[in-house]
C-alpha positions as CSV (number, residue, x, y, z in Angstrom):
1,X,-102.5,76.2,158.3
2,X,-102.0,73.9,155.2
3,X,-100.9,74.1,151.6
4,X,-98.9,77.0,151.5
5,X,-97.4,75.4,148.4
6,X,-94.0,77.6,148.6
7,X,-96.0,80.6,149.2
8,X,-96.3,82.9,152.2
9,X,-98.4,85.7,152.7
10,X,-96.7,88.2,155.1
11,X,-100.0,88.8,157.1
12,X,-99.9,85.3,158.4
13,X,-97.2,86.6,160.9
14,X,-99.3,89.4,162.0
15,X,-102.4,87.0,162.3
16,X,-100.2,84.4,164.3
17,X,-98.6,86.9,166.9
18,X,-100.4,85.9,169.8
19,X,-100.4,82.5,169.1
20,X,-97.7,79.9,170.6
21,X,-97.4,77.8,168.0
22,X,-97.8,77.1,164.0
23,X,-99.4,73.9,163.2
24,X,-99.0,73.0,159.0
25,X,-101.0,70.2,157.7
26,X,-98.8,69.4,154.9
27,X,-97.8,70.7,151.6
28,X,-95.4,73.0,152.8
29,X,-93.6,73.9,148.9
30,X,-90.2,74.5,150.3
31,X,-88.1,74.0,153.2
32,X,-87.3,77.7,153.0
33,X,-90.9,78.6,154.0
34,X,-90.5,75.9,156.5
35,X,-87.6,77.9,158.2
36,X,-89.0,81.3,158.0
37,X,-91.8,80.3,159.7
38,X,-90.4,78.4,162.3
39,X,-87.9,81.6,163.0
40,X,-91.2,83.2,163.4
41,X,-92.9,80.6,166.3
42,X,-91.9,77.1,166.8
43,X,-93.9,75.1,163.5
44,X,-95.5,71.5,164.1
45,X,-96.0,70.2,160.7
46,X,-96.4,67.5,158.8
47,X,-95.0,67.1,154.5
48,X,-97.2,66.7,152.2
49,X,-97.5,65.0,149.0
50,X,-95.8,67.6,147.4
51,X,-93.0,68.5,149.7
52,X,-89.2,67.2,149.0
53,X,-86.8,65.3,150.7
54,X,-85.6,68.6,152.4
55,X,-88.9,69.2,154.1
56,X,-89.2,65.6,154.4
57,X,-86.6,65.2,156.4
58,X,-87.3,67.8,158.9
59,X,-91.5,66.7,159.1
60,X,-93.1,63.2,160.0
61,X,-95.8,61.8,157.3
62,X,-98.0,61.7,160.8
63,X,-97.8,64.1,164.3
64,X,-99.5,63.0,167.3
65,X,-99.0,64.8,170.3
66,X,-100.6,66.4,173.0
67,X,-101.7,69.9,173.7
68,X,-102.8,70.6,177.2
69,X,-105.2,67.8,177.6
70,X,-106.3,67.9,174.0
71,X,-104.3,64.2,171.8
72,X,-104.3,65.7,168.3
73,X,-103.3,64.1,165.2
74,X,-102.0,66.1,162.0
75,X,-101.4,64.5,158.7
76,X,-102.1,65.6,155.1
77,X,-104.2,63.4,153.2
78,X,-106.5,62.1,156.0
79,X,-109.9,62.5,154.6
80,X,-112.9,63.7,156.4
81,X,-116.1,62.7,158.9
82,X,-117.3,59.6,156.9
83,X,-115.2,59.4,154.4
84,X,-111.2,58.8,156.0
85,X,-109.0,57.2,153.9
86,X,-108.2,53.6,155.2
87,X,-104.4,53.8,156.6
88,X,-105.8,57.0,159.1
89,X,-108.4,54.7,160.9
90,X,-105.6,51.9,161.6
91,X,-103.4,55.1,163.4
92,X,-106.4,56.4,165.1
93,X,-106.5,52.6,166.2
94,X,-103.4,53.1,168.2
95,X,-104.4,56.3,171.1
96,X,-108.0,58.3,170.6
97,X,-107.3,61.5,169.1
98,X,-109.6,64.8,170.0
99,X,-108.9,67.1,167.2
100,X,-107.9,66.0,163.5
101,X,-106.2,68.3,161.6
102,X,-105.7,67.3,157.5
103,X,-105.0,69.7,154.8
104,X,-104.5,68.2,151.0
105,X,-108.2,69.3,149.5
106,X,-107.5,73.2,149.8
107,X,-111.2,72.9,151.5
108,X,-112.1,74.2,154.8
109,X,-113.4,72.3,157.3
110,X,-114.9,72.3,160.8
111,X,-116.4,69.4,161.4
112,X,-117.2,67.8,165.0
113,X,-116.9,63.8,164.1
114,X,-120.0,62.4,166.7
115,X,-118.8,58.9,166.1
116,X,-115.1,59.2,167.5
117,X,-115.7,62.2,169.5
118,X,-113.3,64.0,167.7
119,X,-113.0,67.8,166.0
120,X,-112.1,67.7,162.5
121,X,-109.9,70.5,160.8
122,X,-108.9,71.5,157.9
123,X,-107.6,75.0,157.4
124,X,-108.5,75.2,153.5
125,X,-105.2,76.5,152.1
126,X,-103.1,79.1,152.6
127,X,-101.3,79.2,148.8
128,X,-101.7,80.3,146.0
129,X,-101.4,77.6,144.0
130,X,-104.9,75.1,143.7
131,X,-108.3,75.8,142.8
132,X,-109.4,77.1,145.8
133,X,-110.5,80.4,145.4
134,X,-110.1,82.3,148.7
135,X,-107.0,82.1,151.0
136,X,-107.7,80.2,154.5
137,X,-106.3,80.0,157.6
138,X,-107.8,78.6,161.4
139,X,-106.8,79.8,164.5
140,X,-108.1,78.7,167.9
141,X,-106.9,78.0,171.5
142,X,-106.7,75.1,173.5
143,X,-106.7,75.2,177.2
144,X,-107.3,72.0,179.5
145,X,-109.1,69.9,177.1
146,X,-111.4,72.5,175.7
147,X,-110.7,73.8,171.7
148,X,-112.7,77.1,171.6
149,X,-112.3,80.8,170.0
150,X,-111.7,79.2,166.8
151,X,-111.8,81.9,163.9
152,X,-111.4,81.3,159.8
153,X,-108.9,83.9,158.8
154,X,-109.9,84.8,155.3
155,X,-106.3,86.2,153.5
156,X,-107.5,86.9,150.1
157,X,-108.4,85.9,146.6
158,X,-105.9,83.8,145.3
């Protein structure tokens, strides 16, 4: 999920009951959210451009880890197939990465990236503040080094 931007709709915790984890791509609004989510399931995240010092604190600019046998990368503003912002390819530089996850344009994406062999994600948002016009979360599972079942979760107008 990304760009919650302080707001929380309580069906995410009913849509993320079988799930393990809670990955946020950035713009969390509050460290408040933060908490309540991670009381829910343990949260990886990353802050966003418009997250404070409190949420700062707590969540890197950049997360790389790895998932099974999957290396994935979450960070906010990273851009998209063909069009990454510069400071992202010098990261990607450092280990490969097999799924991308950015949030910041409040657009979904699933994009498979032929030229790095990586899956790109980005969860639209999940706020109500932006000009998106629909709600959006992704979930999906990872096992070995496969990412499948992967669903859009549509949570309303916003």
């Amino acid at each position: 999920m990304s760009d919650t931007h302080g707001y929380l709709d309580d069906s995410v915790f009913k849509h993320f009951d079988q799930c393990d984890e809670i990955w946020h791509a950035g713009d969390f609004g509050n460290i408040e959210l933060a908490d309540r989510l991670s009381k829910f399931k343990p949260v990886k995240g990353v802050y966003g451009n418009i997250d404070d010092q409190a949420v700062r604190l707590v969540y890197p600019e950049h997360l790389k880890f790895k998932c099974e046998q999957v290396n994935v990368f979450i960070t906010h503003i990273g851009g998209y197939p063909g069009k990454y912002n510069s400071g992202i390819k010098e990261v990607w530089s450092q280990n490969s990465t097999d799924l991308f996850i950015c949030g910041h344009s409040h657009i979904l994406k699933v994009i498979y990236d032929k030229k790095i062999s990586c899956l790109h994600l980005n969860p639209g948002a999940a706020g109500k503040i932006g000009w998106h016009k629909v709600r959006t979360l992704i979930r999906f599972s990872v096992s070995d080094q496969k990412i499948h079942t992967l669903e859009v979760i549509e949570l309303g107008i916003r």
